[in-house]
CHARMM-style PDB file with segment names, atoms N, HN, CA, C and O in Angstrom:
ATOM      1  N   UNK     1     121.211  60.076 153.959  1.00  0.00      PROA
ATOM      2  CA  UNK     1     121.534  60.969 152.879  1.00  0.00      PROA
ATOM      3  C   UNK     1     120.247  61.684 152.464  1.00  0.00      PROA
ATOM      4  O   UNK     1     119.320  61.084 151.922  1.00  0.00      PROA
ATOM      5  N   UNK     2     120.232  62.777 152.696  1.00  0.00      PROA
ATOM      6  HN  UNK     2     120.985  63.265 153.137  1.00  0.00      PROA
ATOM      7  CA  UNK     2     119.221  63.542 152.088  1.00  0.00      PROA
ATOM      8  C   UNK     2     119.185  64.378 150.769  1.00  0.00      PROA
ATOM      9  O   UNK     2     120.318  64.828 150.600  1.00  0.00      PROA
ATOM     10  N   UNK     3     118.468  64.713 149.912  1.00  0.00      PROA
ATOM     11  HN  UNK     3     117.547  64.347 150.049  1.00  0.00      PROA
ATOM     12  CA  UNK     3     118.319  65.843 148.399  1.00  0.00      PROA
ATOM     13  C   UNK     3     117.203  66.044 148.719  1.00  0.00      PROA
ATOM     14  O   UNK     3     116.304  65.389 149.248  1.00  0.00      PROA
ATOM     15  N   UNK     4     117.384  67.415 148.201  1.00  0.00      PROA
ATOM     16  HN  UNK     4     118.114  67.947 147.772  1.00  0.00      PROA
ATOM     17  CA  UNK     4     116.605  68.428 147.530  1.00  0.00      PROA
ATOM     18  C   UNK     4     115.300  67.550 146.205  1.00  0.00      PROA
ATOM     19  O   UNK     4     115.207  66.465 145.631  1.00  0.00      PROA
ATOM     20  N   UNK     5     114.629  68.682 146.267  1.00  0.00      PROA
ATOM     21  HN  UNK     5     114.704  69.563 146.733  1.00  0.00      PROA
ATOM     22  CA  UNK     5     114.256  68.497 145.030  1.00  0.00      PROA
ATOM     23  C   UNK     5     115.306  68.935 143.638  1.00  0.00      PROA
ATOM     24  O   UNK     5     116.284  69.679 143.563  1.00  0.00      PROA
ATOM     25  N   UNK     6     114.543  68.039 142.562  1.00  0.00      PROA
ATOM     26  HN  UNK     6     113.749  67.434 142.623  1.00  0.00      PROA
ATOM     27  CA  UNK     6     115.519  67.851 141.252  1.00  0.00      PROA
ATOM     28  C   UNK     6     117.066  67.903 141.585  1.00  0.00      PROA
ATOM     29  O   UNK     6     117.769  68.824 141.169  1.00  0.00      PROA
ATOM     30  N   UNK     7     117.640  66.700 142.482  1.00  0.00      PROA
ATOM     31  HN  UNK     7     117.069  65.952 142.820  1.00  0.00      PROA
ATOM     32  CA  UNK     7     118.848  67.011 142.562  1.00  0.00      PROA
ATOM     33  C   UNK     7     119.414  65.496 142.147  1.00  0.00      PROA
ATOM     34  O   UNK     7     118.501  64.791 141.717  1.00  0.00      PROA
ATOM     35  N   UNK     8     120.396  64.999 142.172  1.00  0.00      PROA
ATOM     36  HN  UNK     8     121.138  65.571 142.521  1.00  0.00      PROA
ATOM     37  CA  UNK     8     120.815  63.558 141.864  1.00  0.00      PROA
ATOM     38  C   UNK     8     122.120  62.951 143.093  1.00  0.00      PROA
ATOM     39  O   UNK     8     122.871  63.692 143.728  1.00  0.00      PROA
ATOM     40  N   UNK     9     122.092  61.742 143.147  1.00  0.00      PROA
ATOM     41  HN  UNK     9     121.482  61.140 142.631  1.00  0.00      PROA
ATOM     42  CA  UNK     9     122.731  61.357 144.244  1.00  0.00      PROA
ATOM     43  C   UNK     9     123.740  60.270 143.326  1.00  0.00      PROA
ATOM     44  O   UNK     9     123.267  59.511 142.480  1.00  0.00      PROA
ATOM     45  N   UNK    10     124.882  60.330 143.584  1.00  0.00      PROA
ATOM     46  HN  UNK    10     125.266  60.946 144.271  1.00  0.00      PROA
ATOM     47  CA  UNK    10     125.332  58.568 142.928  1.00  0.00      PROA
ATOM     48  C   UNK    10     126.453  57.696 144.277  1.00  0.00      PROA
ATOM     49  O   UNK    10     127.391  58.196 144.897  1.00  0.00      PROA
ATOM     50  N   UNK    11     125.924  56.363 144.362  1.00  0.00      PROA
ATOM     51  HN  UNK    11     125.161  55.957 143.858  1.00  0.00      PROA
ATOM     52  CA  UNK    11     126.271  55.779 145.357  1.00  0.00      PROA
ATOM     53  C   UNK    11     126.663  54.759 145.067  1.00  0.00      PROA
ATOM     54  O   UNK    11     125.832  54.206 144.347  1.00  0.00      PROA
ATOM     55  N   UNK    12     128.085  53.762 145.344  1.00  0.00      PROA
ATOM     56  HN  UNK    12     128.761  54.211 145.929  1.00  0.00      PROA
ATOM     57  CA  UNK    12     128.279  52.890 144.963  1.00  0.00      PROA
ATOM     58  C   UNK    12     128.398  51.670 145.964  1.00  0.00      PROA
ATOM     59  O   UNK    12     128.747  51.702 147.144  1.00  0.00      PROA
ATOM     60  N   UNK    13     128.061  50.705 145.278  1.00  0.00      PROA
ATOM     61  HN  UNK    13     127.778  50.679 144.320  1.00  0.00      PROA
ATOM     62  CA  UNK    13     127.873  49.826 146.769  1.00  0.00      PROA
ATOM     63  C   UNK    13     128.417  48.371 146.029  1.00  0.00      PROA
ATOM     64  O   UNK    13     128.535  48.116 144.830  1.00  0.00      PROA
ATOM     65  N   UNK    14     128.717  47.475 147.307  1.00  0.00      PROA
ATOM     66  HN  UNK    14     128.621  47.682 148.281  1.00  0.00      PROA
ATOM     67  CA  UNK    14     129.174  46.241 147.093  1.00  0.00      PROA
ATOM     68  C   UNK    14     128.132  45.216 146.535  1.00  0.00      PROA
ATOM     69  O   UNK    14     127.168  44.921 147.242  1.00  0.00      PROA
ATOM     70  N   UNK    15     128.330  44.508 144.951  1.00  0.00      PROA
ATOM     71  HN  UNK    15     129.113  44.747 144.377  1.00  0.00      PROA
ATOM     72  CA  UNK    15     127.410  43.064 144.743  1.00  0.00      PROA
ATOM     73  C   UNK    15     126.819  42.522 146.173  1.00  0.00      PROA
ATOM     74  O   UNK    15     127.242  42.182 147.278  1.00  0.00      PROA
ATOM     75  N   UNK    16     125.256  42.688 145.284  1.00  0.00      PROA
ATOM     76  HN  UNK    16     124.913  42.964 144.387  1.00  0.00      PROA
ATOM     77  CA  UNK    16     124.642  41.986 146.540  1.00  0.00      PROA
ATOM     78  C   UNK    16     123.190  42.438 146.628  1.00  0.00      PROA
ATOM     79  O   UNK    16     122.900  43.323 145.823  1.00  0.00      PROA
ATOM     80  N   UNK    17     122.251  42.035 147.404  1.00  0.00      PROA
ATOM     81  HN  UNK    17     122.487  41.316 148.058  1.00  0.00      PROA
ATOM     82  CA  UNK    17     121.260  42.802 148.176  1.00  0.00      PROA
ATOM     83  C   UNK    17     121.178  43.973 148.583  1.00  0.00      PROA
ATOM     84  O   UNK    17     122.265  44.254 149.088  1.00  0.00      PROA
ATOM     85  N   UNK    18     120.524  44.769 148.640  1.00  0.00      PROA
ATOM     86  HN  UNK    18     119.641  44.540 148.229  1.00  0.00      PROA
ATOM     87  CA  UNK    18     120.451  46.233 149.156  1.00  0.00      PROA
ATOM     88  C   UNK    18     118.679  46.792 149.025  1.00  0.00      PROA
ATOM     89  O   UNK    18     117.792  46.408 148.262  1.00  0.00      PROA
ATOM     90  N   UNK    19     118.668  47.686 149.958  1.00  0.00      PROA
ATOM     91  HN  UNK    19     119.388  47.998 150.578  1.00  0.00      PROA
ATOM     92  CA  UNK    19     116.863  48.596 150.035  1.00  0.00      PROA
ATOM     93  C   UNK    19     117.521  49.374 150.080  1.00  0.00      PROA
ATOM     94  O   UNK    19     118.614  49.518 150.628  1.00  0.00      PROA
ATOM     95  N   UNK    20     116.567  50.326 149.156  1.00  0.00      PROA
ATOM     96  HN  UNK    20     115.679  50.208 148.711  1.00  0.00      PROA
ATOM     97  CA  UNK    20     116.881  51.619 149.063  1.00  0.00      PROA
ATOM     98  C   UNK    20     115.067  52.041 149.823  1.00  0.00      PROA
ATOM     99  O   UNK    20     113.996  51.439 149.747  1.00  0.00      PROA
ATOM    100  N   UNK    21     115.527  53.485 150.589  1.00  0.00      PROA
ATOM    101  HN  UNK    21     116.397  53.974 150.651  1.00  0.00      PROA
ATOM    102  CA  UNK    21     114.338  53.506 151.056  1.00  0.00      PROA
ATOM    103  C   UNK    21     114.194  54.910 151.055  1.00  0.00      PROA
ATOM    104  O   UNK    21     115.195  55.588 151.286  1.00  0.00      PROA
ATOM    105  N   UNK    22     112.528  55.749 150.711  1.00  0.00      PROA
ATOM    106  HN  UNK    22     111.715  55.198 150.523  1.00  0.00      PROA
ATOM    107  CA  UNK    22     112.830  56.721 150.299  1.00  0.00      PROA
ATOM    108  C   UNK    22     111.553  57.508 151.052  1.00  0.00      PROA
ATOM    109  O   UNK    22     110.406  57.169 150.759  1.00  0.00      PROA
ATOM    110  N   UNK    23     111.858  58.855 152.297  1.00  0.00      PROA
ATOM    111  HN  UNK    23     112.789  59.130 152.536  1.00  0.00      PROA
ATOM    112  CA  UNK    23     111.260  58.784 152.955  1.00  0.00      PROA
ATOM    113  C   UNK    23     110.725  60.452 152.894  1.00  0.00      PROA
ATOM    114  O   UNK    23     111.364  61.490 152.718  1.00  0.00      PROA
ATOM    115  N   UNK    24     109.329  60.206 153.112  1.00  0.00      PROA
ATOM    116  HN  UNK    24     108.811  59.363 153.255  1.00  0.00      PROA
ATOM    117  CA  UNK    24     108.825  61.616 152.592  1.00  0.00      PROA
ATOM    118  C   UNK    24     107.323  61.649 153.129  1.00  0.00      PROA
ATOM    119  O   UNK    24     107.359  61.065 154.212  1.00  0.00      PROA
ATOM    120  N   UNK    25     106.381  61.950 152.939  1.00  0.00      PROA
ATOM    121  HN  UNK    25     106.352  62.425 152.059  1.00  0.00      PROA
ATOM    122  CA  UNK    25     105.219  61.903 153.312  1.00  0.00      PROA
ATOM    123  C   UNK    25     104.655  60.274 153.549  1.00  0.00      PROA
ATOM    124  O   UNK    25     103.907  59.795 154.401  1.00  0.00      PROA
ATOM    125  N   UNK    26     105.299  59.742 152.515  1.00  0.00      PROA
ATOM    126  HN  UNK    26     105.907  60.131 151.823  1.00  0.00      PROA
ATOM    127  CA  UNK    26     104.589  58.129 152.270  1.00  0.00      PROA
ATOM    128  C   UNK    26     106.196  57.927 152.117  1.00  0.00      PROA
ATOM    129  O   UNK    26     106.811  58.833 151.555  1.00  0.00      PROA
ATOM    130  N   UNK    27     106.856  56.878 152.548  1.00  0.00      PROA
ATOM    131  HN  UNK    27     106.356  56.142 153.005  1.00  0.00      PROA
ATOM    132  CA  UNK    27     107.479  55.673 152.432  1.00  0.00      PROA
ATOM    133  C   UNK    27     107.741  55.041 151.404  1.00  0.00      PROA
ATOM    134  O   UNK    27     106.764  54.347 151.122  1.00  0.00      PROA
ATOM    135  N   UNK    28     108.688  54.893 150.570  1.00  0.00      PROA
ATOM    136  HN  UNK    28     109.482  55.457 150.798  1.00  0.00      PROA
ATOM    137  CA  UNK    28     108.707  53.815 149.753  1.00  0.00      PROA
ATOM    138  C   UNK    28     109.951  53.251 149.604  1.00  0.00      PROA
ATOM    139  O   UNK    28     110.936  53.989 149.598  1.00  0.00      PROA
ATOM    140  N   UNK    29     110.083  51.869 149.464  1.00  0.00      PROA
ATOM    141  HN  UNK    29     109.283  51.269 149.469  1.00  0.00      PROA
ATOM    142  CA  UNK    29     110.820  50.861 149.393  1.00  0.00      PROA
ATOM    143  C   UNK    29     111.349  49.746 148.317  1.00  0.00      PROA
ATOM    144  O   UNK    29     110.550  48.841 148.076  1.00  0.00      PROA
ATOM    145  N   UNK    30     112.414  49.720 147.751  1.00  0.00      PROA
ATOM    146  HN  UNK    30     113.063  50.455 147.946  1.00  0.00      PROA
ATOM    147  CA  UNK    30     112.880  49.489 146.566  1.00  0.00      PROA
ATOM    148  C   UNK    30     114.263  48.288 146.835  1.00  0.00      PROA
ATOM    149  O   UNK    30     115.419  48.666 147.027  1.00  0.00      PROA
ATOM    150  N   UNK    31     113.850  46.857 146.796  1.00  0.00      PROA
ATOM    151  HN  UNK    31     112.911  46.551 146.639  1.00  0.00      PROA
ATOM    152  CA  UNK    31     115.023  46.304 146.935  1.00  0.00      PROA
ATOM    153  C   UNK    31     115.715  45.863 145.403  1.00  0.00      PROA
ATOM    154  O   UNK    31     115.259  45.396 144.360  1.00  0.00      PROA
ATOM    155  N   UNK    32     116.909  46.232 145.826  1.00  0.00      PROA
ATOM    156  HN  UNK    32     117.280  46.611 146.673  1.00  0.00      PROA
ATOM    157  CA  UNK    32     118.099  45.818 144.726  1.00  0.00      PROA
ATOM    158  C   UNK    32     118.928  44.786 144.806  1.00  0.00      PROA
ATOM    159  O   UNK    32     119.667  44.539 145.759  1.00  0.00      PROA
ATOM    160  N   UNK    33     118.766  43.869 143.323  1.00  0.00      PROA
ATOM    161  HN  UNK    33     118.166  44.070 142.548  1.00  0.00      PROA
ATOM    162  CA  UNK    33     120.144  42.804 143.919  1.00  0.00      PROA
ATOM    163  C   UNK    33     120.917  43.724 142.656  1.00  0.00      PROA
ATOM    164  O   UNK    33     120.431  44.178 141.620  1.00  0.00      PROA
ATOM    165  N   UNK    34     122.501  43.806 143.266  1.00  0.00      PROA
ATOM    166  HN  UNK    34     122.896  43.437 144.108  1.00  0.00      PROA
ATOM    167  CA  UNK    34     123.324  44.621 142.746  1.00  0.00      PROA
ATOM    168  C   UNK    34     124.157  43.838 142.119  1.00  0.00      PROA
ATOM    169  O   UNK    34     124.437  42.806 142.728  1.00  0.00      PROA
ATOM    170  N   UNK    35     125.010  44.107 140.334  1.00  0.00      PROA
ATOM    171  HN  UNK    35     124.783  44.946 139.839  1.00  0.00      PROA
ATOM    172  CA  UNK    35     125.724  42.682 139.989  1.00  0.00      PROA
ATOM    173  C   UNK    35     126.813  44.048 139.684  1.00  0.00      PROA
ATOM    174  O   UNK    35     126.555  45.244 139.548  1.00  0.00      PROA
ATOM    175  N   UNK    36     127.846  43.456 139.654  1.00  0.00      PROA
ATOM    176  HN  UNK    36     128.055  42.485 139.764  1.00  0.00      PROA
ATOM    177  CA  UNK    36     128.914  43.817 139.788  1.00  0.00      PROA
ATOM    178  C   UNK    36     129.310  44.767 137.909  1.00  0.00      PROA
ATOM    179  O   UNK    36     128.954  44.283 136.835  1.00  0.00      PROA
ATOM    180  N   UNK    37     129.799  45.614 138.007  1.00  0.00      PROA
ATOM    181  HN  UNK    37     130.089  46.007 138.879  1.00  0.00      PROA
ATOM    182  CA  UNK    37     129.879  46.212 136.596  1.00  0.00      PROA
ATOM    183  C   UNK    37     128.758  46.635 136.321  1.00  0.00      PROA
ATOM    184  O   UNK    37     128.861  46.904 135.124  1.00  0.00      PROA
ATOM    185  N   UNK    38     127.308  46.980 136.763  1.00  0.00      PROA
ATOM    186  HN  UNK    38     127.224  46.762 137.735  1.00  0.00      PROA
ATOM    187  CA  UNK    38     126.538  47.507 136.379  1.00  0.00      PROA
ATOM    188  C   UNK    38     125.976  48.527 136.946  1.00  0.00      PROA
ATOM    189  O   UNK    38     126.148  48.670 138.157  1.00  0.00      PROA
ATOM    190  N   UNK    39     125.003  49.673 136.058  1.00  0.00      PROA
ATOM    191  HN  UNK    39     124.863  49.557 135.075  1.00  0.00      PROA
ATOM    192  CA  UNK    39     125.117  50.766 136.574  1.00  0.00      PROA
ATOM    193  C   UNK    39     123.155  50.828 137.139  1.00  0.00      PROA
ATOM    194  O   UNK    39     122.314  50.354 136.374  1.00  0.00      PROA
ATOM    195  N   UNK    40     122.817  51.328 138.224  1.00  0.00      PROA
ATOM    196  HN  UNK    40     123.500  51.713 138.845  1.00  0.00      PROA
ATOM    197  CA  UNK    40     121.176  51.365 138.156  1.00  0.00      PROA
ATOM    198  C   UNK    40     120.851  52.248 138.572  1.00  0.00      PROA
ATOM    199  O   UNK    40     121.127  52.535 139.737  1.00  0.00      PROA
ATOM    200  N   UNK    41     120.080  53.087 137.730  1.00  0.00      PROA
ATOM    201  HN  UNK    41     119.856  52.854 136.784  1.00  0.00      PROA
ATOM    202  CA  UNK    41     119.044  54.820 138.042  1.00  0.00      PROA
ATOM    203  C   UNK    41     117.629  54.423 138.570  1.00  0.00      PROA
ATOM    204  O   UNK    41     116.749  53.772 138.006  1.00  0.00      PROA
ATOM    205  N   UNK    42     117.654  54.994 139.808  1.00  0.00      PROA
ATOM    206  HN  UNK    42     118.369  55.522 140.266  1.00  0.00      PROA
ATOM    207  CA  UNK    42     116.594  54.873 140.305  1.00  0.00      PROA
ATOM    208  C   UNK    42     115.879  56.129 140.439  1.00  0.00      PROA
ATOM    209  OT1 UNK    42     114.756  56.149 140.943  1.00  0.00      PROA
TER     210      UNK     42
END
């Protein structure tokens, strides 16, 4: 999934583990444990 600049993405995913990974000049890497009913802005 790719954006633009200033743009927003919303993705919903199953309780649990997840990396979000965010790839651009430098790399960066963000793991999530995901709980169910909750919402997270990254």
């Amino acid at each position: 999934m790719t954006a633009a600049s200033k743009t927003f993405r919303l993705l919903e995913v199953d309780p649990g583990s997840h990396t979000i990974v965010s790839k651009t000049e430098n790399d960066a890497v963000l793991k999530v444990d995901a709980v169910a009913g909750r919402n997270y802005f990254v």
